[in-house]
C-alpha positions as CSV (number, residue, x, y, z in Angstrom):
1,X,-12.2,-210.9,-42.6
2,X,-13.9,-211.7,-45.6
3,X,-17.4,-212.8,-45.3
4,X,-19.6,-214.4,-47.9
5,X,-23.1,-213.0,-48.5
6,X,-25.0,-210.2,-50.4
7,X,-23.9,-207.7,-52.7
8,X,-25.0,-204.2,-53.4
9,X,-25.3,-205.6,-56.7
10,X,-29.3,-205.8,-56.4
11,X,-30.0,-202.4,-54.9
12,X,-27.1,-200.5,-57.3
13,X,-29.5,-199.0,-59.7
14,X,-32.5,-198.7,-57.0
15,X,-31.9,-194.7,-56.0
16,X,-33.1,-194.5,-52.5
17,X,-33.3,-198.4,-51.8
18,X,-29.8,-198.9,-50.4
19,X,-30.2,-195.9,-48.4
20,X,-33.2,-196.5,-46.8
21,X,-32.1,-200.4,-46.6
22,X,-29.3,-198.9,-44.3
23,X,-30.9,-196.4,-42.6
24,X,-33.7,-199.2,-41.0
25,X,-30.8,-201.3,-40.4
26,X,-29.4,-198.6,-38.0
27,X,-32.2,-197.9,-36.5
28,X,-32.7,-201.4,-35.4
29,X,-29.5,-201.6,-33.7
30,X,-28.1,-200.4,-30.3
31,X,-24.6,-198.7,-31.1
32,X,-21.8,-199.6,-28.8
33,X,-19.9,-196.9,-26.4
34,X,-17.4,-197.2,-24.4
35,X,-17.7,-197.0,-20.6
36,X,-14.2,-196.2,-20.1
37,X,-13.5,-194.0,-22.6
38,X,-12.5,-190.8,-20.2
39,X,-9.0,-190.9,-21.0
40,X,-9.9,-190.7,-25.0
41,X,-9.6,-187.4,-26.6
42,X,-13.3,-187.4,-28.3
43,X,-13.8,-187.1,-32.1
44,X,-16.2,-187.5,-34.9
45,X,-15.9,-188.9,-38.5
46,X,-19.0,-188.9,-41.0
47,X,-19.3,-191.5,-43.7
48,X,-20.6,-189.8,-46.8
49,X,-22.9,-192.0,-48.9
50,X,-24.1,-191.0,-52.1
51,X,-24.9,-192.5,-55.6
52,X,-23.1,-192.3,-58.6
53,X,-23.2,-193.9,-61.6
54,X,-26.3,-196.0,-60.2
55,X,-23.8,-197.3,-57.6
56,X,-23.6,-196.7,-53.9
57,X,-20.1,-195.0,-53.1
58,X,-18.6,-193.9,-49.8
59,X,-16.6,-190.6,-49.7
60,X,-12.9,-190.8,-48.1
61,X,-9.9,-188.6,-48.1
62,X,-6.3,-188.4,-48.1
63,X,-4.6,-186.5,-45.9
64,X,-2.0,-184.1,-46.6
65,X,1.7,-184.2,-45.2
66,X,1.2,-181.2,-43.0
67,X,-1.4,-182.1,-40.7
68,X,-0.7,-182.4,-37.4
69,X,-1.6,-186.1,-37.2
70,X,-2.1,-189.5,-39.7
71,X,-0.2,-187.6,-42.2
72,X,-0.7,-189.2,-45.7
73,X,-3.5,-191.8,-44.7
74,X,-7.4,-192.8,-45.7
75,X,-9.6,-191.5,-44.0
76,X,-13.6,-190.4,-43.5
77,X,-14.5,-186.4,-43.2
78,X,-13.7,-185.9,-39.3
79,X,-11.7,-184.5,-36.2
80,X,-11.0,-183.8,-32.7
81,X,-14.2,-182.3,-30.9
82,X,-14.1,-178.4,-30.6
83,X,-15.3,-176.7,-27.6
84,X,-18.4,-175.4,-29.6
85,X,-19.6,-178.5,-31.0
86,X,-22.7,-179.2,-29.0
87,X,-22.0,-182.7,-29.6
88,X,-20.7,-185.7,-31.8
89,X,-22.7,-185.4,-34.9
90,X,-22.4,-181.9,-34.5
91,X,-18.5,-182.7,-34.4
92,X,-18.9,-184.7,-37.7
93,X,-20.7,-182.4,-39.7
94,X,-18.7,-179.4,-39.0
95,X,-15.1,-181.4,-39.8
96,X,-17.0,-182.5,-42.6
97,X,-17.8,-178.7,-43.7
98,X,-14.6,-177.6,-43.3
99,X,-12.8,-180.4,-45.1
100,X,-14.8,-181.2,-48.1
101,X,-17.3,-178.2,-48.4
102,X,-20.1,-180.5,-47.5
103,X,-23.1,-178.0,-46.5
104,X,-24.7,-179.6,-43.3
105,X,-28.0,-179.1,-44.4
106,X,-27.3,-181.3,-47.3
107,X,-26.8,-184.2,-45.0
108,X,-29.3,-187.0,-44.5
109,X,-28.5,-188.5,-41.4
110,X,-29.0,-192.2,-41.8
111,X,-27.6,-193.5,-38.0
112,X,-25.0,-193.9,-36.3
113,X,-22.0,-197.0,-36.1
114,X,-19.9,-198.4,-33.2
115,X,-17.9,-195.8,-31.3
116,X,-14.0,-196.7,-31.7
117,X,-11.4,-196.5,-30.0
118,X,-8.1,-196.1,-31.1
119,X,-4.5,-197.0,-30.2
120,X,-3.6,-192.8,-30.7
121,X,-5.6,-191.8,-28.0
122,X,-9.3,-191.1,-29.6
123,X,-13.0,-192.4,-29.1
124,X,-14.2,-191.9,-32.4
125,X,-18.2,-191.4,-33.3
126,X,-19.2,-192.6,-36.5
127,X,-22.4,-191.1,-38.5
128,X,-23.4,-192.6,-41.7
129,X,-25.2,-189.9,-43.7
130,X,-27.2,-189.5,-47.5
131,X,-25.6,-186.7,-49.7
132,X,-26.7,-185.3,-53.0
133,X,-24.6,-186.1,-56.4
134,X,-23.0,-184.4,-58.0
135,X,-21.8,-182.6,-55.1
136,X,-19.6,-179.7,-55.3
137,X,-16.8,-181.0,-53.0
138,X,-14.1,-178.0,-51.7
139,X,-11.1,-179.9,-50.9
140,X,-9.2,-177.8,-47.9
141,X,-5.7,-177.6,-49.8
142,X,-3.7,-177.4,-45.8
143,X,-5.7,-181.0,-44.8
144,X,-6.9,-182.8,-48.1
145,X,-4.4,-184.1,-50.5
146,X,-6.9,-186.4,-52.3
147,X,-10.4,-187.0,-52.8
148,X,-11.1,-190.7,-52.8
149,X,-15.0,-192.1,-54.2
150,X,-15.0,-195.9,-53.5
151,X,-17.8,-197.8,-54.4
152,X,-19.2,-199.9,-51.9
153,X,-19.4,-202.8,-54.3
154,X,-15.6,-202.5,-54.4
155,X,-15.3,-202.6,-50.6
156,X,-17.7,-205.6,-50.0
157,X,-15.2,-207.8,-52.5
158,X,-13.2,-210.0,-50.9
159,X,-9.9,-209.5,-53.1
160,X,-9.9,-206.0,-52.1
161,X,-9.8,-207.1,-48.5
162,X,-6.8,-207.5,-46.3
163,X,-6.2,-209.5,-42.5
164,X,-3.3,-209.8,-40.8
165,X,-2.3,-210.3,-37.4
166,X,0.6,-207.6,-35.5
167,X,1.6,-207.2,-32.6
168,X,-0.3,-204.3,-30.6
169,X,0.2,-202.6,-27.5
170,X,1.8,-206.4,-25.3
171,X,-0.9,-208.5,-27.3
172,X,-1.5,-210.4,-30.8
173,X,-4.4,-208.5,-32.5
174,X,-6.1,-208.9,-36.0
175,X,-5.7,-205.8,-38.2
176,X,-8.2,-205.1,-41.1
177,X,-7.1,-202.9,-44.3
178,X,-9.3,-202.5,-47.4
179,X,-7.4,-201.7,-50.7
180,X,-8.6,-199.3,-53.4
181,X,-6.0,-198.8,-56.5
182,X,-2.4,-197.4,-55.0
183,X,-4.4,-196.6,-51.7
184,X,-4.3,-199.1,-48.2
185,X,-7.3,-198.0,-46.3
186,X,-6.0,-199.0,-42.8
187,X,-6.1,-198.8,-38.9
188,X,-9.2,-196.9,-37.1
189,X,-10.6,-195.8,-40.9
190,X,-10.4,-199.7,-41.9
191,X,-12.3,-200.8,-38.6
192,X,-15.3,-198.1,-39.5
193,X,-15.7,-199.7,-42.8
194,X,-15.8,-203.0,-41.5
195,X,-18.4,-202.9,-39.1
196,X,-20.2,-200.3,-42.1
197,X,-20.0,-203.4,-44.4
198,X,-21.0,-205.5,-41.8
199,X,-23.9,-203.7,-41.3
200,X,-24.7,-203.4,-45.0
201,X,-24.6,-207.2,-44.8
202,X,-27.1,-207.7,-42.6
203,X,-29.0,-205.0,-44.4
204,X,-29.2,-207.1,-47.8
205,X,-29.2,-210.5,-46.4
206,X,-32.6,-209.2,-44.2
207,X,-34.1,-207.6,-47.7
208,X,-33.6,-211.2,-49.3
């Protein structure tokens, strides 16, 4: 999985260039759906992107031990669709509200990624989006057990980047997993932040 190219290191101290970078690189791009994704339960994740320390960061999330499911993993603000949400990004930003506190109003939308599917039953939707820092985060105690900020820098490094190759549902497949400290950012999460660093690729590489 690891890719040569550019870094964030030229855009780190830039404020809005990385965002903006990012943002015209998604909306240049057709995202993928799936055509047979009727039998997926649907669901919504947003990537939280924000500077600090003059560095790009993504926000992720550990979950706690008594949620009903992917107890104890990585993950990006998000959920199962209510019946209220009036649709995806609507989704995101309310699973977002209610497990970090993030206001939706203090969201800047920057696109959208490749839906994904996963082997648990979902078609995730995945929304990259601006927020202000320092942000006031409200961890909810009964679903977050820790608040991960990973810079993208760290992400984008090939030594924190893992491939290996399982057996999945009857068939070899390549698995991705990104590693931050103690943490294994894996499965469905890992594959969102590879085709986000992907993107982010072709975002720098066009600037140069």
């Amino acid at each position: 999985m690891s890719k040569a190219g550019p870094t964030l290191g030229s855009v780190r101290s830039i404020d809005e260039k990385a965002f903006d970078l990012i943002a015209r690189a998604l909306a240049t791009r057709t995202y993928r759906a799936f055509d047979n994704r009727s039998s997926y339960a649907p669901a919504a994740v947003l990537l939280p992107l924000y500077l600090k320390d003059g560095e790009c960061h993504l926000l992720f999330n550990r979950r706690t031990q008594s949620v009903e499911r992917h107890k104890g993993e990585i993950s990006f603000p998000g959920g199962t669709r209510d019946p209220e949400d009036k649709d995806q990004l609507d989704n995101a930003l309310r699973e977002t509200w209610e497990e970090m506190g993030i206001r939706r109003e203090d969201v800047r939308i920057l696109g959208r990624l490749d839906d994904t599917l996963t082997h648990t039953g979902f078609a995730v939707s995945s929304f990259v989006g601006a927020i202000p820092y320092p942000y006031p985060f409200v961890p909810s105690p009964s679903e977050i057990a820790e608040v991960l900020e990973v810079p993208v820098a760290h992400l984008l490094t090939p030594a924190n980047q893992r491939e290996e190759v399982a057996w999945l549902d009857g068939a070899l497949a390549k698995m991705y997993s990104y590693t931050y400290g103690r943490h294994l950012i894996f499965g469905a999460t890992a594959h969102i932040v590879d085709d986000f660093l992907e993107l982010v690729r072709e975002a720098l590489a066009g600037e140069g």
